[in-house]
Structure formats: C-alpha cells, structure tokens
N, CA, C and O atoms as a printed pandas DataFrame, in Angstrom:
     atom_number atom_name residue_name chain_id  residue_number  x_coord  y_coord  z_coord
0              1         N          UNK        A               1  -14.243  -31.182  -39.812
1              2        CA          UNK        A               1  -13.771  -29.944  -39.239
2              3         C          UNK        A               1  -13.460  -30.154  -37.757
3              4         O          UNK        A               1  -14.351  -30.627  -37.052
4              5         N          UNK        A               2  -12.055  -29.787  -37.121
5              6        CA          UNK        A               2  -12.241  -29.588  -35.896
6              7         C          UNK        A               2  -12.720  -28.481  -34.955
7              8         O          UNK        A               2  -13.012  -27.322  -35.247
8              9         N          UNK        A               3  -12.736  -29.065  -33.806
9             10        CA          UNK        A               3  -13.223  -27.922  -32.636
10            11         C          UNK        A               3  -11.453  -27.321  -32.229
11            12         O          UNK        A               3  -10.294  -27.714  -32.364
12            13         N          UNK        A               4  -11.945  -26.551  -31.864
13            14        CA          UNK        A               4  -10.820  -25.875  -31.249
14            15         C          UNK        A               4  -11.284  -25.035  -29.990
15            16         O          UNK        A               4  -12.108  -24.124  -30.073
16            17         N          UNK        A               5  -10.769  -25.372  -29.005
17            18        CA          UNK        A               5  -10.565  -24.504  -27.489
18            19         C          UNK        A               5   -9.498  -23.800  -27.205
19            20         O          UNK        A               5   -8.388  -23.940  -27.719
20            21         N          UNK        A               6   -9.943  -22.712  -26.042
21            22        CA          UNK        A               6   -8.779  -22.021  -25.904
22            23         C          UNK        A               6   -8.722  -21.936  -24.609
23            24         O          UNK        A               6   -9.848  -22.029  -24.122
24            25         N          UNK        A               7   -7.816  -21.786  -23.767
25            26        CA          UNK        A               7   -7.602  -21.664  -22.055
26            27         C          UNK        A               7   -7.108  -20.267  -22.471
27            28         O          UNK        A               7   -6.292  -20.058  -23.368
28            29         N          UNK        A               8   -7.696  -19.355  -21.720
29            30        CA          UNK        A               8   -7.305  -17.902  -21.430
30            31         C          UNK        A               8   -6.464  -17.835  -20.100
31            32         O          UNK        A               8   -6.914  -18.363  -19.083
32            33         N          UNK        A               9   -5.213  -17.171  -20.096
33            34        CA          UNK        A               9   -4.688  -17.244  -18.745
34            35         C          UNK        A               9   -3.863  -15.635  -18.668
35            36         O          UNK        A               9   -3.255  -15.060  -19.571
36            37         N          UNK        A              10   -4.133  -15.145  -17.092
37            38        CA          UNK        A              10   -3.148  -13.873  -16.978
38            39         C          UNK        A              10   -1.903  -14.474  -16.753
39            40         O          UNK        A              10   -1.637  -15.622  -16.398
40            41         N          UNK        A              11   -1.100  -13.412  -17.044
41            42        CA          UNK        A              11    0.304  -13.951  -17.009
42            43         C          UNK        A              11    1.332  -12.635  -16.758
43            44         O          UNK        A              11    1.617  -11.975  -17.758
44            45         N          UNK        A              12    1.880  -12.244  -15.496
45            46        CA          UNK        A              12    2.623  -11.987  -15.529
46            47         C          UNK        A              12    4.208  -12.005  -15.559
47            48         O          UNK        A              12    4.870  -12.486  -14.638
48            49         N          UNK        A              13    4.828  -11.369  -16.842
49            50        CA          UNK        A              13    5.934  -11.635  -16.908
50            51         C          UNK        A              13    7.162  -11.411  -16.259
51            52         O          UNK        A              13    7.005  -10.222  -15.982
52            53         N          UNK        A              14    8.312  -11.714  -15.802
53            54        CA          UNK        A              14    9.725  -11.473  -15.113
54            55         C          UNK        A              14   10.518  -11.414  -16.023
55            56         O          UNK        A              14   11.029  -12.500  -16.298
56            57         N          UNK        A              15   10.940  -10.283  -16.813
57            58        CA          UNK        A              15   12.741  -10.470  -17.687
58            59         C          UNK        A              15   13.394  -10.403  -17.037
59            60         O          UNK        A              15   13.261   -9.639  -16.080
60            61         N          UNK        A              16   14.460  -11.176  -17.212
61            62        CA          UNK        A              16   15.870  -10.331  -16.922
62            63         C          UNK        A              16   16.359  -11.569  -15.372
63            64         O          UNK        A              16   17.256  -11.532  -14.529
64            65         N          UNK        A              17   15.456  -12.329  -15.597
65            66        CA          UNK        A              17   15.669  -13.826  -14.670
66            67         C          UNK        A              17   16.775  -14.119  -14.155
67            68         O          UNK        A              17   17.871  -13.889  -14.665
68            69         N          UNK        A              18   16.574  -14.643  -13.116
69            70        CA          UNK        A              18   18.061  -15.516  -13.283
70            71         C          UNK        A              18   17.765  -16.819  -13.313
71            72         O          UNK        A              18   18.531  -17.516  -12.648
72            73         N          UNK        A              19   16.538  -17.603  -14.103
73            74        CA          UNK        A              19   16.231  -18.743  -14.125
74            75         C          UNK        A              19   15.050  -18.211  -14.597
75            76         O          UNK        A              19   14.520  -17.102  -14.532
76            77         N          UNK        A              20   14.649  -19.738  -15.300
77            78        CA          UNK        A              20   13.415  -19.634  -15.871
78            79         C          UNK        A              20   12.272  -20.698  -15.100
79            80         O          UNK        A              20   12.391  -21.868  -14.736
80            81         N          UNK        A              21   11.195  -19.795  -15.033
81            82        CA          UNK        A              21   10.387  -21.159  -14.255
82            83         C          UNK        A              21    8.451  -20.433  -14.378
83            84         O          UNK        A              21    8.175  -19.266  -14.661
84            85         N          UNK        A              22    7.672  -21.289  -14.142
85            86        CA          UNK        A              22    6.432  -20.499  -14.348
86            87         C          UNK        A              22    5.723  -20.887  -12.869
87            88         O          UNK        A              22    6.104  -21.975  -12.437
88            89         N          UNK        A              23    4.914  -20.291  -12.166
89            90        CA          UNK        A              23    4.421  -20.143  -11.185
90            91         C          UNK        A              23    2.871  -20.099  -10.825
91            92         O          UNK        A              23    2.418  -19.268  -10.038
92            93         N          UNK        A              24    2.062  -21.099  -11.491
93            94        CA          UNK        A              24    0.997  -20.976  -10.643
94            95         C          UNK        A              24    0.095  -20.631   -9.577
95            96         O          UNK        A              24   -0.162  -21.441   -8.686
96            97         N          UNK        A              25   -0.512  -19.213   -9.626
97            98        CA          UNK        A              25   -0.816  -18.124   -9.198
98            99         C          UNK        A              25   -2.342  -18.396   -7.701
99           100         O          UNK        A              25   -2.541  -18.428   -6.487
100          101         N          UNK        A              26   -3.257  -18.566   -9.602
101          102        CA          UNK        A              26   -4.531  -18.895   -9.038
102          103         C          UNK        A              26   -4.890  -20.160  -10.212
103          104         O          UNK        A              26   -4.079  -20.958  -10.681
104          105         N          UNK        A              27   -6.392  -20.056  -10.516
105          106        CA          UNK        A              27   -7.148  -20.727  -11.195
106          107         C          UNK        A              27   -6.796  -20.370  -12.541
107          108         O          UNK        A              27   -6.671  -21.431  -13.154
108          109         N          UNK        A              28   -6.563  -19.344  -13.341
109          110        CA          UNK        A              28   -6.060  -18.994  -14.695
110          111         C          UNK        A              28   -4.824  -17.746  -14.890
111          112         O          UNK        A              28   -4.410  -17.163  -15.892
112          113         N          UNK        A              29   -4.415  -17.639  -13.212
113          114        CA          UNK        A              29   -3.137  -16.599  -13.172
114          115         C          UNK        A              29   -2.060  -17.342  -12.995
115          116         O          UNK        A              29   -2.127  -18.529  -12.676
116          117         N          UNK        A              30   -0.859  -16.643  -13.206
117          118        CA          UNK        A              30    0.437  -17.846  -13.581
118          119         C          UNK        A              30    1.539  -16.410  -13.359
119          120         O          UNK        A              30    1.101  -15.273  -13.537
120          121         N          UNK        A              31    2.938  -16.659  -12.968
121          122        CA          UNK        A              31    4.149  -15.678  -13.000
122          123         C          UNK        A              31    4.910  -16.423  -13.968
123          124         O          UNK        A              31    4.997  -17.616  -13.679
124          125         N          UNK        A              32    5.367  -16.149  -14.811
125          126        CA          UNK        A              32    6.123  -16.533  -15.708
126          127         C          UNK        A              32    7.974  -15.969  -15.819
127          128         O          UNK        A              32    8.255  -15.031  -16.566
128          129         N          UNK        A              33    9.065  -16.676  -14.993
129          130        CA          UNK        A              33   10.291  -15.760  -15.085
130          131         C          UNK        A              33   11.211  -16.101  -16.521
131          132         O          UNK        A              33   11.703  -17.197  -16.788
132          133         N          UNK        A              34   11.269  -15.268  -17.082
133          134        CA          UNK        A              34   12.321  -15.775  -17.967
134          135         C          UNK        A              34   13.896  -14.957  -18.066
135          136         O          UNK        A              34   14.219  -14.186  -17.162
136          137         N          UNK        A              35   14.594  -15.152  -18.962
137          138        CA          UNK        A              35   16.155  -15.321  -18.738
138          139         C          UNK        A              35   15.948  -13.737  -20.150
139          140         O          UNK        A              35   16.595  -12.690  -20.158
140          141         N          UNK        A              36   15.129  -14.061  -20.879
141          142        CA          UNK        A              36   15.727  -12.891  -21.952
142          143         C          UNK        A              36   15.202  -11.734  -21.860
143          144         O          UNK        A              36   14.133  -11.740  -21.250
144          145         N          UNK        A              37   15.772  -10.093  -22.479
145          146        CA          UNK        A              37   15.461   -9.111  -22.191
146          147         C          UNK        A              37   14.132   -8.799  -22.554
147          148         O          UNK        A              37   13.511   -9.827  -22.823
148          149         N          UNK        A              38   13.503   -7.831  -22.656
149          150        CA          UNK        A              38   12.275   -7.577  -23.319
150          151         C          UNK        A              38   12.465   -6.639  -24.658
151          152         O          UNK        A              38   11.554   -6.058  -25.246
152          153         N          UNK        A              39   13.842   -6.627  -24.996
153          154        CA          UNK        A              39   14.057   -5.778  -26.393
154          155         C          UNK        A              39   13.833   -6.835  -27.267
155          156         O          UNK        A              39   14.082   -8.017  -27.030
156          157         N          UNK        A              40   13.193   -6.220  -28.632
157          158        CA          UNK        A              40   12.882   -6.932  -29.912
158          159         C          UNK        A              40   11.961   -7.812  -29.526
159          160         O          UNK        A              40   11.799   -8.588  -30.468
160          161         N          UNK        A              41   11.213   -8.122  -28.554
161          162        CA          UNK        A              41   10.666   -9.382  -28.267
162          163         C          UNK        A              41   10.906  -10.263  -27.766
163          164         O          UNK        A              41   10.099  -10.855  -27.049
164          165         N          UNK        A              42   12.391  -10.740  -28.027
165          166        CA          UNK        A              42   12.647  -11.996  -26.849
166          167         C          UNK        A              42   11.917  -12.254  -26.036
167          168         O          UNK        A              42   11.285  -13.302  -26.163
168          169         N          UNK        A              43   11.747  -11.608  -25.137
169          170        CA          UNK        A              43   11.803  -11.857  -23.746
170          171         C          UNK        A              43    9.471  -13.171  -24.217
171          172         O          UNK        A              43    9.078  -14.317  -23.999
172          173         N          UNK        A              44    8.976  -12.141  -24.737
173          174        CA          UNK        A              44    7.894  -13.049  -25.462
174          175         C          UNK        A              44    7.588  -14.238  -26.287
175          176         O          UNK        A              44    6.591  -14.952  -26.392
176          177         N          UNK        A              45    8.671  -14.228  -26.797
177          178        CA          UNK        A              45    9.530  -15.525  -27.781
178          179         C          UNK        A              45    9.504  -16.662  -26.556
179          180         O          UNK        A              45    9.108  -17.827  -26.562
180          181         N          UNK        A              46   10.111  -15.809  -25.467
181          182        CA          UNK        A              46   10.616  -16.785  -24.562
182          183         C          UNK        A              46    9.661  -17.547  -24.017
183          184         O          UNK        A              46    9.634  -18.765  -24.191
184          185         N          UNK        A              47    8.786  -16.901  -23.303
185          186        CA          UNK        A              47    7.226  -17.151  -22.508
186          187         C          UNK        A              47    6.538  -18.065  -23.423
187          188         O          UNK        A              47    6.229  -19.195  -23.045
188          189         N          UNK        A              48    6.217  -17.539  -24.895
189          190        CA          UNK        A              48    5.377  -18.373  -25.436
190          191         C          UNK        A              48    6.200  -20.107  -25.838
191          192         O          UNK        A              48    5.453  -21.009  -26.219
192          193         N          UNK        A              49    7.678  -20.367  -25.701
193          194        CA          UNK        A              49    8.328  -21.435  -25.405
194          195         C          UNK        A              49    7.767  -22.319  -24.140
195          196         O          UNK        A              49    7.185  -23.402  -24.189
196          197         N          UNK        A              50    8.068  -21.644  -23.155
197          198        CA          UNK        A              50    7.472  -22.089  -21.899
198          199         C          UNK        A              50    6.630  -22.112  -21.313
199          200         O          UNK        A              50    6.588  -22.489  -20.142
200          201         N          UNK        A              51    5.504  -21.613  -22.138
201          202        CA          UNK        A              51    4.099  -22.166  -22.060
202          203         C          UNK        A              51    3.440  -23.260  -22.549
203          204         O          UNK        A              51    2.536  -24.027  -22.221
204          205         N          UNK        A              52    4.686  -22.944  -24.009
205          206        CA          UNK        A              52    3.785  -24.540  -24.769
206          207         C          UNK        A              52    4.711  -25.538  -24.565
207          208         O          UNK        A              52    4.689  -26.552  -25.263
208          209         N          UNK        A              53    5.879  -25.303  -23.308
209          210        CA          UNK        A              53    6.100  -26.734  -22.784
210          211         C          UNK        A              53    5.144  -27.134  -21.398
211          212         O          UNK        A              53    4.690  -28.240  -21.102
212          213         N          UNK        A              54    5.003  -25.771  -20.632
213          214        CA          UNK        A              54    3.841  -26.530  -19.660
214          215         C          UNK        A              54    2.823  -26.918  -20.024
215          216         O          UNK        A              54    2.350  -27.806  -19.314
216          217         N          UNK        A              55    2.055  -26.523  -21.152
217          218        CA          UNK        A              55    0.865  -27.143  -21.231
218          219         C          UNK        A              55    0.981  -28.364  -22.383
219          220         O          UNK        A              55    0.107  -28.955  -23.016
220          221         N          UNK        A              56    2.439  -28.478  -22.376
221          222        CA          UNK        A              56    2.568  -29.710  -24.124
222          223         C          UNK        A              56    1.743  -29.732  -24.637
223          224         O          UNK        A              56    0.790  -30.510  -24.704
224          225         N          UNK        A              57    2.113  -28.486  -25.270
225          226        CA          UNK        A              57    1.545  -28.149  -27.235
226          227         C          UNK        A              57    2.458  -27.203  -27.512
227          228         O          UNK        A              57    3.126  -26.467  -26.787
228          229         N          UNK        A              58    2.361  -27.377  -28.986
229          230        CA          UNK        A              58    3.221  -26.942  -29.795
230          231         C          UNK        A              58    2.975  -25.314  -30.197
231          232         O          UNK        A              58    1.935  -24.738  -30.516
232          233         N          UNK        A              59    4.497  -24.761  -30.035
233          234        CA          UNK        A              59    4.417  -23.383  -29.571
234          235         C          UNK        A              59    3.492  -22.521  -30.427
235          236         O          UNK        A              59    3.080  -21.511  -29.856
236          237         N          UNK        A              60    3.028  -22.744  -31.854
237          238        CA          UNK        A              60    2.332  -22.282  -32.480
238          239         C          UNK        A              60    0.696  -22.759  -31.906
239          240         O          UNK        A              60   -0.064  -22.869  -32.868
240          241         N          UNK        A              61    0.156  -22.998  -30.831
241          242        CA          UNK        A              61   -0.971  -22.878  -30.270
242          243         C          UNK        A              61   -0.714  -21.865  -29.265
243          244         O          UNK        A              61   -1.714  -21.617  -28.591
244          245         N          UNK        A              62    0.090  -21.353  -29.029
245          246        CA          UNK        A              62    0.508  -20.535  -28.014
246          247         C          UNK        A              62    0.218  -19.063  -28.502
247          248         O          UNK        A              62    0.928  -18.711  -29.445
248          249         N          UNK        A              63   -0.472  -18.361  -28.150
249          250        CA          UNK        A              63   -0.806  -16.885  -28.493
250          251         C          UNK        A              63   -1.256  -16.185  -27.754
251          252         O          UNK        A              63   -2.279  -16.501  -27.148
252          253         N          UNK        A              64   -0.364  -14.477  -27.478
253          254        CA          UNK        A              64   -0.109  -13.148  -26.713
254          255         C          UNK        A              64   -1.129  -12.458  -27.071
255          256         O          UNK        A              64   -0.781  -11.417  -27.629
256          257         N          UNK        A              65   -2.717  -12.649  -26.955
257          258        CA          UNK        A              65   -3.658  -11.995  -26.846
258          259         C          UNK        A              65   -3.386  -10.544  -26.988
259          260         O          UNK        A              65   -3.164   -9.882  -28.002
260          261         N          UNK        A              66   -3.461  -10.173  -25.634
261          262        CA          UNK        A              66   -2.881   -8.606  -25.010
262          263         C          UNK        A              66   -1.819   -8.017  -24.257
263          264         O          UNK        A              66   -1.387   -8.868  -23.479
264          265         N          UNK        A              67   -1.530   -7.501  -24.205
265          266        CA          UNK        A              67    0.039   -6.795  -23.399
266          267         C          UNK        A              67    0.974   -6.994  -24.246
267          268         O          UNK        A              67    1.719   -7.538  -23.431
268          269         N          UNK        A              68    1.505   -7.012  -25.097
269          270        CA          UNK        A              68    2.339   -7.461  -25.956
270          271         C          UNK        A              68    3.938   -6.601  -25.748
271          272         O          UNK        A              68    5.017   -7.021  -26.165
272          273         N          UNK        A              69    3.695   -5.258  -24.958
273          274        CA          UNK        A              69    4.576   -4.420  -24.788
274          275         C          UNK        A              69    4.389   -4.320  -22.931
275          276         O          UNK        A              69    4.928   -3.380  -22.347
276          277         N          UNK        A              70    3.784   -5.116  -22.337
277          278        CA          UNK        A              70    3.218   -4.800  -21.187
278          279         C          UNK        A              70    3.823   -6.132  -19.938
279          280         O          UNK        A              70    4.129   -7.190  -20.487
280          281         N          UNK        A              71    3.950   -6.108  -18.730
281          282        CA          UNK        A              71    4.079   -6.968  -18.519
282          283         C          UNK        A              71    3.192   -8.098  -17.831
283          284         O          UNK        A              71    3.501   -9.150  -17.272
284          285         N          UNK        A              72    1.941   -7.463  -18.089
285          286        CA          UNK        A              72    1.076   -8.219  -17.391
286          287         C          UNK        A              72    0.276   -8.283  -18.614
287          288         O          UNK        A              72   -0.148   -7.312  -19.242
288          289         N          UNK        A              73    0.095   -9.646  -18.920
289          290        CA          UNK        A              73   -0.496  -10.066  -20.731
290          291         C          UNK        A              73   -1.668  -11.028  -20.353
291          292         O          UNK        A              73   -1.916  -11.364  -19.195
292          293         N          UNK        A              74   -2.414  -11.464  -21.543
293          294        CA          UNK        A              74   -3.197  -12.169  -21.939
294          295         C          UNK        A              74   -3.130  -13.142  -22.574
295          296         O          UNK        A              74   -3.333  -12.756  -23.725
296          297         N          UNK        A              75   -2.899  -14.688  -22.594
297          298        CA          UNK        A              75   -2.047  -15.918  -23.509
298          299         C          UNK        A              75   -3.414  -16.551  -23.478
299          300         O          UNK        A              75   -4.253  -16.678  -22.586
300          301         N          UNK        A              76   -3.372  -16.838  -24.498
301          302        CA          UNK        A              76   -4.500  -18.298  -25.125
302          303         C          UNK        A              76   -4.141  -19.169  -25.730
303          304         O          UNK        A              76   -3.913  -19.017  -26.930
304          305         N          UNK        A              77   -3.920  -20.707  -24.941
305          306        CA          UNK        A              77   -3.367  -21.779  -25.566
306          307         C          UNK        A              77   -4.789  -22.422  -25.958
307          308         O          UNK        A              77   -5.839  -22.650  -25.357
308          309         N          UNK        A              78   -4.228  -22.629  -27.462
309          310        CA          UNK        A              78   -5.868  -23.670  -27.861
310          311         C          UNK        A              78   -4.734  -25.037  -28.208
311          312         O          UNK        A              78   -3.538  -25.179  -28.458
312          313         N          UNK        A              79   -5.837  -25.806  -28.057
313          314        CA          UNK        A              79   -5.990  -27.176  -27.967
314          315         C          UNK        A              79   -6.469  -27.571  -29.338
315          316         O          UNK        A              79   -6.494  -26.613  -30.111
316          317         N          UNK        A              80   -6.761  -28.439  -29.728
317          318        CA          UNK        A              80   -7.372  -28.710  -30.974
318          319         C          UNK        A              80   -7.860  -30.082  -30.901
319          320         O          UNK        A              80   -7.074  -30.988  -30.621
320          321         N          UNK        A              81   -9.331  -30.353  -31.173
321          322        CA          UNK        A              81   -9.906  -31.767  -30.333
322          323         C          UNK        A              81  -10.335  -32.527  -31.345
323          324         O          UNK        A              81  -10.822  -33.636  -31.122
C-alpha cells in the first residue's frame, strides 16, 4: 500500500490574464494568473494545469479543495511515495 501526502496551498486566482504565470506569495500562498474565463470552469481547468506543471505531477493529483466558485481557493497536490 502506498502513503500518500498532500501540500495544502492558498491560491489566489487571476482570469481573464494576459499571460499565464504563478507567483509565490508566502510559505503555502501562491497568485495564480491565467488566460481563461471563469465560465463553465475553465478558468479552474486552467490552474489545476499549472499547478501540476509547477509542482511536476500529473494533473490528476491536483485537487480544488474549496472555493470552487470563489477566487481565493484551497488546492491539494498529493504526492504519492
């Protein structure tokens, strides 16, 4: 059986970008800008892309805790050891 960890991080989001880029805040806060709207989701689609390229893992370790409609959310990337 494996272990599995999770890094909890705040994250506030930017739609509507004119570039995409993520911003290291504090110790587990981060700005996240992205390019797509926040209708249907995109704009979350997007974030959880560019999270699990900063932390290289695969976007399905990537998960929107809380805020899901909000722009200041809750992401937990687990790891798997």
């Amino acid at each position: 059986m494996k272990n599995k960890e999770s890094l909890y991080l705040n994250v506030k989001i930017h739609p509507r970008s004119a570039r995409q880029e993520i911003t290291r805040l504090d110790a587990d806060s981060y700005r996240v800008r992205v390019k797509a709207a926040p209708s249907k989701g995109e704009a979350n689609k997007e974030l959880i892309k560019i999270i699990a390229v900063h932390f290289d893992v695969t976007a399905s370790q990537v998960k929107i805790i809380r805020g899901h409609k909000s722009r200041n959310k809750v992401v937990a990337v687990t790891e798997v050891r």
